[in-house]
PDB file of N, CA, C and O in Angstrom:
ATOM      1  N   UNK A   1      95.616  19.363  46.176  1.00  0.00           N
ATOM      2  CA  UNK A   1      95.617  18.131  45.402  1.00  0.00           C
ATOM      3  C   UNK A   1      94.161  17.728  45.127  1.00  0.00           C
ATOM      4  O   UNK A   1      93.377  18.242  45.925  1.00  0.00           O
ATOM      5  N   UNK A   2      93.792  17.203  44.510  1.00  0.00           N
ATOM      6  CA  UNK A   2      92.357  16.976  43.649  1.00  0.00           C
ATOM      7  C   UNK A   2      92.089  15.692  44.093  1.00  0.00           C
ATOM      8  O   UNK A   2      92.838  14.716  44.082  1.00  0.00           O
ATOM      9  N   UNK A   3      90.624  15.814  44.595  1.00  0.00           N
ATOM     10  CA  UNK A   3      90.213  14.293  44.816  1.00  0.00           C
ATOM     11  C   UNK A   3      90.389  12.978  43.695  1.00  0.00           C
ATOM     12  O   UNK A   3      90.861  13.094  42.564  1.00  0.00           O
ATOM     13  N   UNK A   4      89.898  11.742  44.301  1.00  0.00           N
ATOM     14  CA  UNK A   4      89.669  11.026  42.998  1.00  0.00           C
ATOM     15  C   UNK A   4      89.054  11.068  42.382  1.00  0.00           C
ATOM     16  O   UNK A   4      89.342  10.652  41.260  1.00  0.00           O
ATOM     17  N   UNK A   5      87.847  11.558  42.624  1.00  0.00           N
ATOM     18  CA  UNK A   5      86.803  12.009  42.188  1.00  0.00           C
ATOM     19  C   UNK A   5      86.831  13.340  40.485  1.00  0.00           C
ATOM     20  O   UNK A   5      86.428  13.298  39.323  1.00  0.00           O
ATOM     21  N   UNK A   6      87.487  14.223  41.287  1.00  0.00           N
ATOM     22  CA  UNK A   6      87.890  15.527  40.365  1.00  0.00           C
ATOM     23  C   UNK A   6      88.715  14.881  39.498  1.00  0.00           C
ATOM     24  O   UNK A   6      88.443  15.151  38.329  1.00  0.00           O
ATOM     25  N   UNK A   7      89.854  13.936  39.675  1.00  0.00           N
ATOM     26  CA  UNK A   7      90.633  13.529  38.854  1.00  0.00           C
ATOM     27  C   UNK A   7      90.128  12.971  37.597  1.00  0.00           C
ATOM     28  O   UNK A   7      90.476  13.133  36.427  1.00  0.00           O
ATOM     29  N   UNK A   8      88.961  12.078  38.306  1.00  0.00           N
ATOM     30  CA  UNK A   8      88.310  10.956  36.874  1.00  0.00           C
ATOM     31  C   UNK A   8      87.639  11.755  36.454  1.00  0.00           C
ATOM     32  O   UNK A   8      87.500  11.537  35.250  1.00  0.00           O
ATOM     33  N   UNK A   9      86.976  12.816  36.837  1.00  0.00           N
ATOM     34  CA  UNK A   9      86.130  13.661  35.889  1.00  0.00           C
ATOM     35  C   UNK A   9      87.253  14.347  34.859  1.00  0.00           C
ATOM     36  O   UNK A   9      87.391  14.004  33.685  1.00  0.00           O
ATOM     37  N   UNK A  10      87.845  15.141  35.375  1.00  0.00           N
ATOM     38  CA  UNK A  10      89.319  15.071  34.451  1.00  0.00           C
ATOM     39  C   UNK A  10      89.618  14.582  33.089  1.00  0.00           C
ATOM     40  O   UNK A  10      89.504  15.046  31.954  1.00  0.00           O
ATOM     41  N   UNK A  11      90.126  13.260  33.711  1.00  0.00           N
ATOM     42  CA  UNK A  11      90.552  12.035  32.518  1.00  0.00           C
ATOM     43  C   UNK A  11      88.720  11.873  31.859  1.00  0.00           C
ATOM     44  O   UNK A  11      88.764  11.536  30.676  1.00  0.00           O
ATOM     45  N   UNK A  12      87.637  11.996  32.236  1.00  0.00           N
ATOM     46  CA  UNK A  12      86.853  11.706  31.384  1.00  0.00           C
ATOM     47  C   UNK A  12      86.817  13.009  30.468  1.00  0.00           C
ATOM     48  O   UNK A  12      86.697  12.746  29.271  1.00  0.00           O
ATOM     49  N   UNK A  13      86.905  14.482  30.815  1.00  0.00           N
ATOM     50  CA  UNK A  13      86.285  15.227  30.205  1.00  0.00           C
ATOM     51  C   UNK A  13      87.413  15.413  28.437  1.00  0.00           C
ATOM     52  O   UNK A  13      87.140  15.727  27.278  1.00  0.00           O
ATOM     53  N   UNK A  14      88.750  14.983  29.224  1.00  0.00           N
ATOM     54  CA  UNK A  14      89.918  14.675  27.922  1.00  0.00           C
ATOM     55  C   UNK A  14      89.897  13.558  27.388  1.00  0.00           C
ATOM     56  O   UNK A  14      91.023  13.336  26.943  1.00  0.00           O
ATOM     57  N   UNK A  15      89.020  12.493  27.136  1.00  0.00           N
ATOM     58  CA  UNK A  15      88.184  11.608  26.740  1.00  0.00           C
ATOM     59  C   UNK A  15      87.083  12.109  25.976  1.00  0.00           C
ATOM     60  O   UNK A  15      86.353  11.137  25.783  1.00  0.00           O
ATOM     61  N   UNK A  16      86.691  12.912  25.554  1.00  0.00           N
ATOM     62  CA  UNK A  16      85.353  13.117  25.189  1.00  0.00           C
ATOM     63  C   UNK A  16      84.424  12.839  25.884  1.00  0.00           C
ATOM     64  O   UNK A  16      83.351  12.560  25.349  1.00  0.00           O
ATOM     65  N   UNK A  17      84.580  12.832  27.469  1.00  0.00           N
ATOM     66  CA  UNK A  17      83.250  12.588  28.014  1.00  0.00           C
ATOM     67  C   UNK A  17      82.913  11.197  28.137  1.00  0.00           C
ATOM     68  O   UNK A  17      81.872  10.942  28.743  1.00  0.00           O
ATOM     69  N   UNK A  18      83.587  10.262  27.685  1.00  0.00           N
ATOM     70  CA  UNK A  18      83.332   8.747  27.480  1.00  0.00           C
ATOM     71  C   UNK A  18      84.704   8.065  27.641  1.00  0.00           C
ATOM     72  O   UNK A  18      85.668   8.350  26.930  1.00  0.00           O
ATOM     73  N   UNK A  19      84.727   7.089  28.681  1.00  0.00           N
ATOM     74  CA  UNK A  19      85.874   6.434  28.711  1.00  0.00           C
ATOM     75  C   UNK A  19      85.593   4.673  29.088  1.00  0.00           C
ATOM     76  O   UNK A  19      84.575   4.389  29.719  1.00  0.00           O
ATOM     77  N   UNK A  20      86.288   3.875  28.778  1.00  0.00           N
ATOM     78  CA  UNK A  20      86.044   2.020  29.018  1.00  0.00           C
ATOM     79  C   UNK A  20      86.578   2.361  30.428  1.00  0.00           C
ATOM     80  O   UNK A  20      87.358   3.247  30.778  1.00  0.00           O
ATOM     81  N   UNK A  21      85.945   1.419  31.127  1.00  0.00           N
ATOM     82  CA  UNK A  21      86.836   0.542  32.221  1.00  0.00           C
ATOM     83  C   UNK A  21      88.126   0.930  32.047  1.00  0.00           C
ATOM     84  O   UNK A  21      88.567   1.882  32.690  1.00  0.00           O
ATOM     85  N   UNK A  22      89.002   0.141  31.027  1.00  0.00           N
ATOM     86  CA  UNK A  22      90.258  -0.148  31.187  1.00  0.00           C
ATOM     87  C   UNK A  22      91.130   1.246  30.744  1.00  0.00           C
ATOM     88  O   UNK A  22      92.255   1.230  31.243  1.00  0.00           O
ATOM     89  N   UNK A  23      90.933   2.097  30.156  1.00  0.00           N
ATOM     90  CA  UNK A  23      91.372   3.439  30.152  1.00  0.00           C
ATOM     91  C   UNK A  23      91.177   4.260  31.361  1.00  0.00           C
ATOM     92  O   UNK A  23      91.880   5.267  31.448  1.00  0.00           O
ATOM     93  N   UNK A  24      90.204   3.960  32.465  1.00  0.00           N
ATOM     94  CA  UNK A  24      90.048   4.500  33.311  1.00  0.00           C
ATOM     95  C   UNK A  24      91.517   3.449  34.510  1.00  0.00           C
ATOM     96  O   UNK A  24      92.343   4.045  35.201  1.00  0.00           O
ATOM     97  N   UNK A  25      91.445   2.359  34.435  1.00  0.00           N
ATOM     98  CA  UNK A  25      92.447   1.764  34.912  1.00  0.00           C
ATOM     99  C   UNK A  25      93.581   2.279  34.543  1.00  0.00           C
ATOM    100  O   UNK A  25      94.437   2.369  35.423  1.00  0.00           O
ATOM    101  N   UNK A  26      93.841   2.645  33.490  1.00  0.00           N
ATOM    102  CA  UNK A  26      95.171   2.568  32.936  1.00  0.00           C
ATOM    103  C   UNK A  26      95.924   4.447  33.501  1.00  0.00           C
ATOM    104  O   UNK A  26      97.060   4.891  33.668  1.00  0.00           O
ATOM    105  N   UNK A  27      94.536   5.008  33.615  1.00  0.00           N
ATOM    106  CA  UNK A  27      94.706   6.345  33.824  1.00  0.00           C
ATOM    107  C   UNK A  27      94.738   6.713  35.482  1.00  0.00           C
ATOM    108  O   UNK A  27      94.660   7.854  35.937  1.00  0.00           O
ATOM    109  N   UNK A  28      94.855   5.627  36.166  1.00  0.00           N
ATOM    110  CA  UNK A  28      94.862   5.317  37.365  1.00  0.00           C
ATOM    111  C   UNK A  28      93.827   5.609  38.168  1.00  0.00           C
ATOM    112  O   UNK A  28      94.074   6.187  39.226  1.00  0.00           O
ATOM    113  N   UNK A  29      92.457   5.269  37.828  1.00  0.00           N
ATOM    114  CA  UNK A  29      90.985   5.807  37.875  1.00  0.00           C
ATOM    115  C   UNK A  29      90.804   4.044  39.267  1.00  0.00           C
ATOM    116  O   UNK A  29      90.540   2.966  38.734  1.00  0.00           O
ATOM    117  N   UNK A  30      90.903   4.068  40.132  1.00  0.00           N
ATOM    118  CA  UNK A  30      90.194   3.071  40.843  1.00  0.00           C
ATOM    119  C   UNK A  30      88.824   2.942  40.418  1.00  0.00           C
ATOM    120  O   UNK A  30      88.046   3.871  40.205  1.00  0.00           O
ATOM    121  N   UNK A  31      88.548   1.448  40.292  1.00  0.00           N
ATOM    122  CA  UNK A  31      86.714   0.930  39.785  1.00  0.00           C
ATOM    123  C   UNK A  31      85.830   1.438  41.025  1.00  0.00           C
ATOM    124  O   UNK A  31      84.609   1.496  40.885  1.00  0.00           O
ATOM    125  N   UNK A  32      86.595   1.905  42.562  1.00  0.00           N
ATOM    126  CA  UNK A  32      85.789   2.355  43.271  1.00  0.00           C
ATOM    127  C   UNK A  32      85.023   3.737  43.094  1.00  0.00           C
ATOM    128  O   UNK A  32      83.878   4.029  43.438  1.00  0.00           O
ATOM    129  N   UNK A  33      86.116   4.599  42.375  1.00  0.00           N
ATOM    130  CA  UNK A  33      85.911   5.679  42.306  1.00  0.00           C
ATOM    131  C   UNK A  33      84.377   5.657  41.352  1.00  0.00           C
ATOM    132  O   UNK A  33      83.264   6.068  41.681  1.00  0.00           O
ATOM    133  N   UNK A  34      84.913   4.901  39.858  1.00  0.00           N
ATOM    134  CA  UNK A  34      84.037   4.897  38.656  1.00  0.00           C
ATOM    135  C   UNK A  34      82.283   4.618  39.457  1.00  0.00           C
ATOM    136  O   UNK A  34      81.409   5.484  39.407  1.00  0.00           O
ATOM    137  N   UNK A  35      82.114   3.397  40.068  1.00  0.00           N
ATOM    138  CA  UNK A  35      80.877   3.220  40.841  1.00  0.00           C
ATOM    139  C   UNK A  35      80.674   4.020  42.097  1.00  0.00           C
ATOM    140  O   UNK A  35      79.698   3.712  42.781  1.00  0.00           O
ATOM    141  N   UNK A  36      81.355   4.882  42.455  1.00  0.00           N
ATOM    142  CA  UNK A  36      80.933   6.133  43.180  1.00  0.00           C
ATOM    143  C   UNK A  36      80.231   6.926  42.629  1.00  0.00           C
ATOM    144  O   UNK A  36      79.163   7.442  42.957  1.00  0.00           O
ATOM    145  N   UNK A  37      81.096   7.056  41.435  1.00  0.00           N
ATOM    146  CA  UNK A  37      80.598   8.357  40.463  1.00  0.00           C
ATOM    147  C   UNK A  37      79.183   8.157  39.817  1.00  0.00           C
ATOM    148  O   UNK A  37      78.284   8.985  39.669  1.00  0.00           O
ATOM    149  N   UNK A  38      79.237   6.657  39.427  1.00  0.00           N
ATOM    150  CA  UNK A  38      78.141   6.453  38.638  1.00  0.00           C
ATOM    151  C   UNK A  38      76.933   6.180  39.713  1.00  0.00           C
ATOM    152  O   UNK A  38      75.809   6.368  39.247  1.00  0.00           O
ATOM    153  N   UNK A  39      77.010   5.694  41.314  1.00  0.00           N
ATOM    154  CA  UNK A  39      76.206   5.891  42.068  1.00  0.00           C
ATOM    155  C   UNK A  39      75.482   7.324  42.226  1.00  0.00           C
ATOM    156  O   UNK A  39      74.329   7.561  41.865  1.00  0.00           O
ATOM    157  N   UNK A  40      76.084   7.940  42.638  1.00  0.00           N
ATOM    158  CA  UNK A  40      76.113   9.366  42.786  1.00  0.00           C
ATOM    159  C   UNK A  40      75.456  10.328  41.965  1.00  0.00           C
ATOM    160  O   UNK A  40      74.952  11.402  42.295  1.00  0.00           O
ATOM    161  N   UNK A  41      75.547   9.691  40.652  1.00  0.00           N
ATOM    162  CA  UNK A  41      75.112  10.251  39.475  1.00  0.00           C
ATOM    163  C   UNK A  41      76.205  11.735  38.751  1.00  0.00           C
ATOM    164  O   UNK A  41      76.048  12.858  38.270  1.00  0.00           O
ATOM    165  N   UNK A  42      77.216  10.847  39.072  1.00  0.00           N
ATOM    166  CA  UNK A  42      78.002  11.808  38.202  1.00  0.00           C
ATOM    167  C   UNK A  42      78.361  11.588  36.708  1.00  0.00           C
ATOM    168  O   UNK A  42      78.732  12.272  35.754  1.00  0.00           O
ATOM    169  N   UNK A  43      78.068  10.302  36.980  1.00  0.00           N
ATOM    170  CA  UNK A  43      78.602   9.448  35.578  1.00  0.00           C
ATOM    171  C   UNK A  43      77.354   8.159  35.013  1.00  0.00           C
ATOM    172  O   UNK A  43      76.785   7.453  35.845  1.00  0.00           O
ATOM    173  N   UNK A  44      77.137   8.055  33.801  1.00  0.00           N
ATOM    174  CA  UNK A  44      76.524   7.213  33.522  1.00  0.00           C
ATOM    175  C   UNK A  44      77.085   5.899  32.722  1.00  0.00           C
ATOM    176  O   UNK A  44      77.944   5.953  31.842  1.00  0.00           O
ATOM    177  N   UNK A  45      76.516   4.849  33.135  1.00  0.00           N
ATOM    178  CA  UNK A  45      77.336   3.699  32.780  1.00  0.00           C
ATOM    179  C   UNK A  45      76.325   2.998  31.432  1.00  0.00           C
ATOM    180  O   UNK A  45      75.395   2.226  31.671  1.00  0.00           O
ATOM    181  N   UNK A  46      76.715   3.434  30.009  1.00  0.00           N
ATOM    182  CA  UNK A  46      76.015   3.290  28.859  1.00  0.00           C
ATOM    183  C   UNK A  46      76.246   1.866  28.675  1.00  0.00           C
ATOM    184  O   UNK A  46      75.480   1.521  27.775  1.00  0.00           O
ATOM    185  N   UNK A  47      77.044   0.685  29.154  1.00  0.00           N
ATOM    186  CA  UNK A  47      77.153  -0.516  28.882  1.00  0.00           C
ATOM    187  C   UNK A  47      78.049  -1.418  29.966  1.00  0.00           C
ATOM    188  O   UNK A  47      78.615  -0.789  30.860  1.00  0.00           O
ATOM    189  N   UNK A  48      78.167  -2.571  29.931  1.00  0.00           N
ATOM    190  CA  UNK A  48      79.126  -2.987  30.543  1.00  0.00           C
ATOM    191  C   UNK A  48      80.583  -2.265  30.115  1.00  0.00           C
ATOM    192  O   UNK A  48      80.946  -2.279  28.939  1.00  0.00           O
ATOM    193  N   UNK A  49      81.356  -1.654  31.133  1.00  0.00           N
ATOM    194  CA  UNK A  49      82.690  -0.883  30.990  1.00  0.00           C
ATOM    195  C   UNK A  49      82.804   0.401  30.271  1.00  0.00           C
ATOM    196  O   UNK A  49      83.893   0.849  29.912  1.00  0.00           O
ATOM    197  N   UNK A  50      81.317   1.176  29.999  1.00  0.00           N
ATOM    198  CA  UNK A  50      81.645   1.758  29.093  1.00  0.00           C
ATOM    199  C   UNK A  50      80.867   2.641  29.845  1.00  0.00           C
ATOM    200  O   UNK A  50      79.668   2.387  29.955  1.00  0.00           O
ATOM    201  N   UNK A  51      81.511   4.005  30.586  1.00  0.00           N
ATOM    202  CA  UNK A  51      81.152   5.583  31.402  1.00  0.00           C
ATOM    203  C   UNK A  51      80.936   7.005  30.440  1.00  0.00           C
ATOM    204  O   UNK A  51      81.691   7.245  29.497  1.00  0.00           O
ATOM    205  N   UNK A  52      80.329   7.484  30.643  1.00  0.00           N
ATOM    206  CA  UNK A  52      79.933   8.559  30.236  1.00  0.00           C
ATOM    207  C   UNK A  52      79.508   9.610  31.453  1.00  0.00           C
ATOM    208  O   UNK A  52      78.761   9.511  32.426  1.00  0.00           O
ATOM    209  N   UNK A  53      80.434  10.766  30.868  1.00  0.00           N
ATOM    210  CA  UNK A  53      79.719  11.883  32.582  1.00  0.00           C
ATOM    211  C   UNK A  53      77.975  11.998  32.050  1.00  0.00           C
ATOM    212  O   UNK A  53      77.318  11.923  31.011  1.00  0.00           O
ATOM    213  N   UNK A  54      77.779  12.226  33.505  1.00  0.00           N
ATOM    214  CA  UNK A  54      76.229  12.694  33.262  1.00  0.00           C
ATOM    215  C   UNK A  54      75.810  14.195  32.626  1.00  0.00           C
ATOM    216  O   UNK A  54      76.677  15.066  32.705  1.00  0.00           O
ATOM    217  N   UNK A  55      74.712  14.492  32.090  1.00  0.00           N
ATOM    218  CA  UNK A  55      74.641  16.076  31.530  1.00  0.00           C
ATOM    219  C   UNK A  55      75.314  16.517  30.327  1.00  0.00           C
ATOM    220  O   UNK A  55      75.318  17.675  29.910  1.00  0.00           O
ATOM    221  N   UNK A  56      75.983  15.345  29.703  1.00  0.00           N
ATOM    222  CA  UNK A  56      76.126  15.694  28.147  1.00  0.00           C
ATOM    223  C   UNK A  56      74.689  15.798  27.648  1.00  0.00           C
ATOM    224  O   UNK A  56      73.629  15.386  28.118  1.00  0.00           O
ATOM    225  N   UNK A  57      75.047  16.597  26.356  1.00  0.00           N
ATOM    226  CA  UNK A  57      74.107  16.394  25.453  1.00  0.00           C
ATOM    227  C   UNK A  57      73.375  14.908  24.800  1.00  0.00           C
ATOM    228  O   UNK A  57      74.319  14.214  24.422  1.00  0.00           O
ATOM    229  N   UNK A  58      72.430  14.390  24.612  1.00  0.00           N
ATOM    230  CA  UNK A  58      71.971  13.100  24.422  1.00  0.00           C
ATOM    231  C   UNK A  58      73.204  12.656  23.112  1.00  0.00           C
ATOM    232  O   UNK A  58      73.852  13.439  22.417  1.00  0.00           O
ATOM    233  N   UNK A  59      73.222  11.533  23.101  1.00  0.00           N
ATOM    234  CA  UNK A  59      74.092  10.695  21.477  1.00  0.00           C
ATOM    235  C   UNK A  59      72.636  10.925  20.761  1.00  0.00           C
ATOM    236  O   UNK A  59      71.468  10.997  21.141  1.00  0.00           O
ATOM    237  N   UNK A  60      73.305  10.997  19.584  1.00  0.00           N
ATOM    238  CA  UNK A  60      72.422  10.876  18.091  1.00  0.00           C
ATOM    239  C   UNK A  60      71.812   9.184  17.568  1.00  0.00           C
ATOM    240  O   UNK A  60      70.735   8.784  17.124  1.00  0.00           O
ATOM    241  N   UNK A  61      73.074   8.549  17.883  1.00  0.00           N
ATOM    242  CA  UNK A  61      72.993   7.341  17.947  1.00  0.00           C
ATOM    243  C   UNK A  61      73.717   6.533  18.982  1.00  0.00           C
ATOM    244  O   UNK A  61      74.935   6.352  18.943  1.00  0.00           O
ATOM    245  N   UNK A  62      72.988   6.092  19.832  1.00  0.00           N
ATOM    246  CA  UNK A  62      73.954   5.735  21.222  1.00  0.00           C
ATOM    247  C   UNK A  62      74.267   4.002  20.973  1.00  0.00           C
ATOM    248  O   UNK A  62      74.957   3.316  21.726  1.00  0.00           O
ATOM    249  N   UNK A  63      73.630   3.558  19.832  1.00  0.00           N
ATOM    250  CA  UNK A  63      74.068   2.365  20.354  1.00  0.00           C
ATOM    251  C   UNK A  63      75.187   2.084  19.179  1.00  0.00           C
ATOM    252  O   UNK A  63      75.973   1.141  19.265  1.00  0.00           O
ATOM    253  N   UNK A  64      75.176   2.910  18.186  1.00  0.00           N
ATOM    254  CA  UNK A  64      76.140   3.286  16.963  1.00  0.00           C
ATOM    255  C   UNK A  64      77.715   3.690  18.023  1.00  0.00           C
ATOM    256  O   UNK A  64      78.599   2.835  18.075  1.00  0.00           O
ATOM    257  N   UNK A  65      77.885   5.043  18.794  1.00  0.00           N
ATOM    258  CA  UNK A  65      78.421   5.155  19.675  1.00  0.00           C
ATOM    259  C   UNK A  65      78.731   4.363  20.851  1.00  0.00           C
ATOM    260  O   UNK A  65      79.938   4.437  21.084  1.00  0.00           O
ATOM    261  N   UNK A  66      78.225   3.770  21.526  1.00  0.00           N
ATOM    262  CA  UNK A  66      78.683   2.614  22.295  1.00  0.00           C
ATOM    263  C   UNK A  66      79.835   1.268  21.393  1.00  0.00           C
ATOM    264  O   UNK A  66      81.003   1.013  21.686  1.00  0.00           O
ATOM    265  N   UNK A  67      79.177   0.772  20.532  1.00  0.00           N
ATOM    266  CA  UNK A  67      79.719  -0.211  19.664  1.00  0.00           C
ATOM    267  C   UNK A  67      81.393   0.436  19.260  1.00  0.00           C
ATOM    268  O   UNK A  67      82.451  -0.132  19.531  1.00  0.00           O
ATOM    269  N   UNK A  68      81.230   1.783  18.541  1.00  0.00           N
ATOM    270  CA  UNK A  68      82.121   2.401  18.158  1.00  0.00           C
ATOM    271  C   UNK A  68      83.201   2.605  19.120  1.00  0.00           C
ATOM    272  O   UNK A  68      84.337   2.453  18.671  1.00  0.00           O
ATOM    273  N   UNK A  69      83.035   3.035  20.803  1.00  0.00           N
ATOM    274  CA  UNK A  69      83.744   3.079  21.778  1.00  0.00           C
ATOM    275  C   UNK A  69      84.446   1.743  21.861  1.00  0.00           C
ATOM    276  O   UNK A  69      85.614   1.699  21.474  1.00  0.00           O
ATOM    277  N   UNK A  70      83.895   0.705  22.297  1.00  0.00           N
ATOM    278  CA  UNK A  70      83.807  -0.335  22.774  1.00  0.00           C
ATOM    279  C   UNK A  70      84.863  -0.934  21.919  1.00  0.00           C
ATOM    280  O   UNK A  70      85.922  -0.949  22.547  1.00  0.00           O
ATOM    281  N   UNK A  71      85.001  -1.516  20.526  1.00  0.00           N
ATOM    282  CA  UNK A  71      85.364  -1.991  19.170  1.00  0.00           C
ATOM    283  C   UNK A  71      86.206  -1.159  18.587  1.00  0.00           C
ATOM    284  O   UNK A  71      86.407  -1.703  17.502  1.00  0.00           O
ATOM    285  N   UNK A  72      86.885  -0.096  18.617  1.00  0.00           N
ATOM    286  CA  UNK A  72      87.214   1.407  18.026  1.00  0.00           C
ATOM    287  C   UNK A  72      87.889   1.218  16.743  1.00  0.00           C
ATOM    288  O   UNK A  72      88.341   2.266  16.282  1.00  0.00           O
ATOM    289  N   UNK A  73      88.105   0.046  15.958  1.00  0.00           N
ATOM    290  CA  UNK A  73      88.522  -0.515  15.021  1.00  0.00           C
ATOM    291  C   UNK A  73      87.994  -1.159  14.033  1.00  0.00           C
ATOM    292  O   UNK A  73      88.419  -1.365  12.896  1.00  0.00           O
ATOM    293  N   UNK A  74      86.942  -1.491  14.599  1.00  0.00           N
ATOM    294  CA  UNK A  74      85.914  -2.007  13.923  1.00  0.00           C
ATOM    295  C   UNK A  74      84.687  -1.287  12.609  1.00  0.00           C
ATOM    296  O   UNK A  74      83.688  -1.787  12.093  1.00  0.00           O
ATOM    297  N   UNK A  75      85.423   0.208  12.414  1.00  0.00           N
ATOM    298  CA  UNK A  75      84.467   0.987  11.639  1.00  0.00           C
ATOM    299  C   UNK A  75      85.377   1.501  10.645  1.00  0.00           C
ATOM    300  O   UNK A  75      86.468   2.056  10.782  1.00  0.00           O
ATOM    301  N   UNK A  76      84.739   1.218   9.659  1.00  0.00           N
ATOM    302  CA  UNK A  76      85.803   1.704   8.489  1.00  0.00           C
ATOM    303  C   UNK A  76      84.605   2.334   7.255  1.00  0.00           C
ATOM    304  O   UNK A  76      83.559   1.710   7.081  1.00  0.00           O
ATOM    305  N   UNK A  77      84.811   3.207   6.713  1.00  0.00           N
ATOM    306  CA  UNK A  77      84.189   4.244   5.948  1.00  0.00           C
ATOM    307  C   UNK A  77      84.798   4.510   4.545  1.00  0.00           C
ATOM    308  O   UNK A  77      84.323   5.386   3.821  1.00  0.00           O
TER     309      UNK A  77
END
């Protein structure tokens, strides 16, 4: 059976690598786990609620991407 740990990396990596707070809740991700991870440096925390694993490739535009996560409705083209 897979830690909690392995799990949220998991649910992040079928995320694109980026997941809110509340998708991590919903995916049954304890907030202990998330500030483990992001202690630890497994995960980086790009905003309030908003995780990213560590060792992706940099964003092009991270604060374009953050907004976009965050709002996901809010962009229309």
């Amino acid at each position: 059976m897979p830690s909690a740990t392995e799990r949220a990396r998991e649910v992040l990596e079928n995320h694109g690598g980026t997941l809110r707070t509340g998708g991590a809740l919903a995916a049954g991700i304890h907030l202990r786990t998330l500030y483990a991870m992001r202690d630890g440096g497994r995960i980086e925390q790009l905003a309030r609620g908003l995780f990213r694993l560590a060792g992706l490739p940099p964003l092009g535009e991270p604060d374009l991407a953050t907004v976009a996560r965050r709002v996901p409705h809010a962009w229309r083209i």
